[in-house]
C-alpha positions as CSV (number, residue, x, y, z in Angstrom):
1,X,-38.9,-49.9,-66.0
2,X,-42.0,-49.7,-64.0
3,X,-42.8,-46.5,-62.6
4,X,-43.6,-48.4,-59.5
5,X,-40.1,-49.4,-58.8
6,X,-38.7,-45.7,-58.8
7,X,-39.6,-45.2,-55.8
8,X,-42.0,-42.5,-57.2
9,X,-45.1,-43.9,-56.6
10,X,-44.3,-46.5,-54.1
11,X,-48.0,-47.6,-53.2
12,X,-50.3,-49.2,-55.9
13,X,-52.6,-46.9,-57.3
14,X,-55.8,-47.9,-58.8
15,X,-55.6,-45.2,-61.6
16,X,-52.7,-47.2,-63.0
17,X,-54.0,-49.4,-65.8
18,X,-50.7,-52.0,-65.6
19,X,-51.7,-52.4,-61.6
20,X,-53.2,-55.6,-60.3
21,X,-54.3,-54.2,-57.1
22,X,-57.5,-53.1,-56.3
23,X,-58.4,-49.5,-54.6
24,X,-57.4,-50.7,-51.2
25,X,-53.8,-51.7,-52.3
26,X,-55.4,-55.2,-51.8
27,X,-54.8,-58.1,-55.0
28,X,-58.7,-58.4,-55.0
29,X,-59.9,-61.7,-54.4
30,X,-57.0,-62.3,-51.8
31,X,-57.8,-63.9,-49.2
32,X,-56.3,-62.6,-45.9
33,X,-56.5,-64.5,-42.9
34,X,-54.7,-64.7,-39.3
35,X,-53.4,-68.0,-38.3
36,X,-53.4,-69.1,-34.6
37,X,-51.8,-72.7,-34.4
38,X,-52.9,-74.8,-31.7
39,X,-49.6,-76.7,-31.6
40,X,-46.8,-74.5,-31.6
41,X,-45.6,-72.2,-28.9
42,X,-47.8,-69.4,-28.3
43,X,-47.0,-65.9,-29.3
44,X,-45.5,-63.6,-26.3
45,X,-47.8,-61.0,-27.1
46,X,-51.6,-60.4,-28.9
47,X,-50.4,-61.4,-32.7
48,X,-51.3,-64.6,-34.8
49,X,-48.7,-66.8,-35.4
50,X,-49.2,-66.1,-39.8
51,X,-50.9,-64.2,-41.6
52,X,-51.7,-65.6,-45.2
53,X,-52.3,-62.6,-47.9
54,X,-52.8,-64.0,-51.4
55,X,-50.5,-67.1,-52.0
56,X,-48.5,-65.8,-49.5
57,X,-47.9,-67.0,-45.7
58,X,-45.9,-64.7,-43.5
59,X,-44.5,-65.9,-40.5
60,X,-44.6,-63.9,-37.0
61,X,-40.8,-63.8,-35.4
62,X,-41.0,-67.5,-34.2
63,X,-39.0,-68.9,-31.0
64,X,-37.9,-71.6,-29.9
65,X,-40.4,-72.0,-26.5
66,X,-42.1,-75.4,-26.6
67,X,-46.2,-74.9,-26.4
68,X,-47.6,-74.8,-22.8
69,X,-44.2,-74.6,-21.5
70,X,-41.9,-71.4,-20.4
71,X,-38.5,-73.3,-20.6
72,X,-36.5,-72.5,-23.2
73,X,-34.7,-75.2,-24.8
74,X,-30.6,-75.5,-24.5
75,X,-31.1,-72.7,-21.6
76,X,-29.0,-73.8,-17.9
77,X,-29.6,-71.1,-15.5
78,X,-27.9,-70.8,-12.3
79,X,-28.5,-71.2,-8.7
80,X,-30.4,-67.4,-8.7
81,X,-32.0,-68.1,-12.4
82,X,-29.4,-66.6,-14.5
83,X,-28.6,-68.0,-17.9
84,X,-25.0,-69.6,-17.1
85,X,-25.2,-71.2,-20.7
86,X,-27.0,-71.7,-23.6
87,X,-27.2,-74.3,-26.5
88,X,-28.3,-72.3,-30.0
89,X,-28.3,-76.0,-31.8
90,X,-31.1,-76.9,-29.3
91,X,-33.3,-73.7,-30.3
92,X,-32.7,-73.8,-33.6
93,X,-34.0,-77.1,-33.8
94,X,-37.1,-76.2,-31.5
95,X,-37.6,-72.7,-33.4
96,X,-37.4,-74.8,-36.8
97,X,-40.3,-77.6,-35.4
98,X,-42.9,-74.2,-34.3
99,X,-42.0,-73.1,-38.0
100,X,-43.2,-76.5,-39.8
101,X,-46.0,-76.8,-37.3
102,X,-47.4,-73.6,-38.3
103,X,-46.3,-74.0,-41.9
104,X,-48.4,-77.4,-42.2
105,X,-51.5,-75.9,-39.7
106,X,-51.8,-72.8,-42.2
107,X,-51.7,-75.2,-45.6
108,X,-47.9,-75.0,-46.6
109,X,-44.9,-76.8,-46.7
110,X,-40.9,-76.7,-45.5
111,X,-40.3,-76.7,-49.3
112,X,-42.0,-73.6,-49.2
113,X,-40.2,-71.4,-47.5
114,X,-39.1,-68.6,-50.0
115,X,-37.3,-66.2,-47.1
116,X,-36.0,-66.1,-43.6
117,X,-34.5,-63.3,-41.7
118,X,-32.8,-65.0,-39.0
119,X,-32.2,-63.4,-35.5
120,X,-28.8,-64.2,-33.3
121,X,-28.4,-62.7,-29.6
122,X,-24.2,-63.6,-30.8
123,X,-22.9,-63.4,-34.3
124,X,-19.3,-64.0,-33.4
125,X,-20.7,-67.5,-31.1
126,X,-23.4,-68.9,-33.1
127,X,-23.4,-68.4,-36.8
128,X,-21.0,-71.3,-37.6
129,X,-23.5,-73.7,-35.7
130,X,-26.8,-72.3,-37.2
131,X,-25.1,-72.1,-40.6
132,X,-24.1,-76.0,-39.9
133,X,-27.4,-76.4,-38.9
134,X,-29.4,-74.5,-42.0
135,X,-27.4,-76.8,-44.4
136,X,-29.3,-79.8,-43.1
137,X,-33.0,-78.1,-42.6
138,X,-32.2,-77.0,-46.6
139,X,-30.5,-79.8,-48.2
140,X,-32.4,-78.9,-52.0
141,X,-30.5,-75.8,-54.0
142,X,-33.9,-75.7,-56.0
143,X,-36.2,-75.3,-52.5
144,X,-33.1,-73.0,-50.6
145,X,-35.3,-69.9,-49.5
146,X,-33.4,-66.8,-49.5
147,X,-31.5,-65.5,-45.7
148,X,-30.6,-62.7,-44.3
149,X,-28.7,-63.2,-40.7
150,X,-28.9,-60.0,-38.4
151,X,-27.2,-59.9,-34.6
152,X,-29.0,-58.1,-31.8
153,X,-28.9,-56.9,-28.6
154,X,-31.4,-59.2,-27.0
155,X,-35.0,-61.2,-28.4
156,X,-38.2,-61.3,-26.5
157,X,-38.1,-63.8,-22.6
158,X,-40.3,-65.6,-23.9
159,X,-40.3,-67.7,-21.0
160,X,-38.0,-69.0,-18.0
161,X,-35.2,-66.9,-19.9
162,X,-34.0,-64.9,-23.3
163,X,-34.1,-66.6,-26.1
164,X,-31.2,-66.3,-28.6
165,X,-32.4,-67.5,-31.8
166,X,-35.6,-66.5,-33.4
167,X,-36.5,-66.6,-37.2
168,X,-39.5,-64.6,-39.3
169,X,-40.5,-66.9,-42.3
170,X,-42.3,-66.2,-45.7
171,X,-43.6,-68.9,-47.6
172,X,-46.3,-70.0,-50.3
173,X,-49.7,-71.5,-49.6
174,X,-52.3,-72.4,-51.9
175,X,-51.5,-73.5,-55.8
């Protein structure tokens, strides 16, 4: 067993002759870059949309918000602006299009993806629908990226009104 996987010495040390990282904890020759993507919905705060590290693209949490816009898709508010319903079909589907815009912008691919942690506002409501939905976006068993599904209070109003579907995506880039 590596003695890095003991939990022992959980950072890379450059004094280990079996490690492949560099004194910084860095894989030298990386390259690390932010990625701001002039199609998709703009982040809700100061982040880039990725960040690529090696052959590795990581995803900020990504929304469903429409770029230049601060409706939220599948969202009917009320007479005094309060969400009276919501469509999670019609975010997912939104969410998923900022995903492969910043995918292709940062040189990768649906295909791709190797995890997503997927956020839900309502387990009990949506999970059926987004689970419907996943096997669609996923059809390939040799290109399914690995999921883990987690239900919180509330995501980020990232516009008009909450958002109840967000995802954070890893993928390859490069060769």
């Amino acid at each position: 067993m590596d003695s890095n996987l003991g939990g022992a010495n959980p950072s890379p040390s450059p004094s280990n002759s079996n490690s492949n990282f560099g004194p910084s904890g860095i894989i030298p020759g990386a390259i690390q870059s932010a990625i701001h993507s002039g199609s998709a919905a703009e982040p809700v705060g100061s982040y880039a949309h990725a960040r690529r590290a090696g052959g590795l693209l990581f995803l900020a949490g990504i929304g469903p918000r429409q770029r230049g816009s601060k409706k939220i898709p599948g969202v009917t508010l009320d007479a005094s602006g309060n969400v009276a319903d919501y469509d999670v079909a019609a975010q997912v589907h939104s969410c998923f299009e900022n995903v492969r815009i910043i995918l292709e912008q940062a040189g990768s691919s649906w295909d791709r993806i190797i995890d997503v942690t997927v956020f839900l506002t309502d387990m009990k409501r949506d999970f059926a629908t987004v689970n419907a939905l996943w096997a669609t976006y996923f059809k390939e068993p040799a290109t399914q990226p690995c999921r883990t599904t987690i239900e919180i209070k509330s995501l980020p109003q990232a516009g008009d009104s909450p958002i109840n579907f967000e995802v954070k995506v890893v993928a390859t880039v490069g060769q």
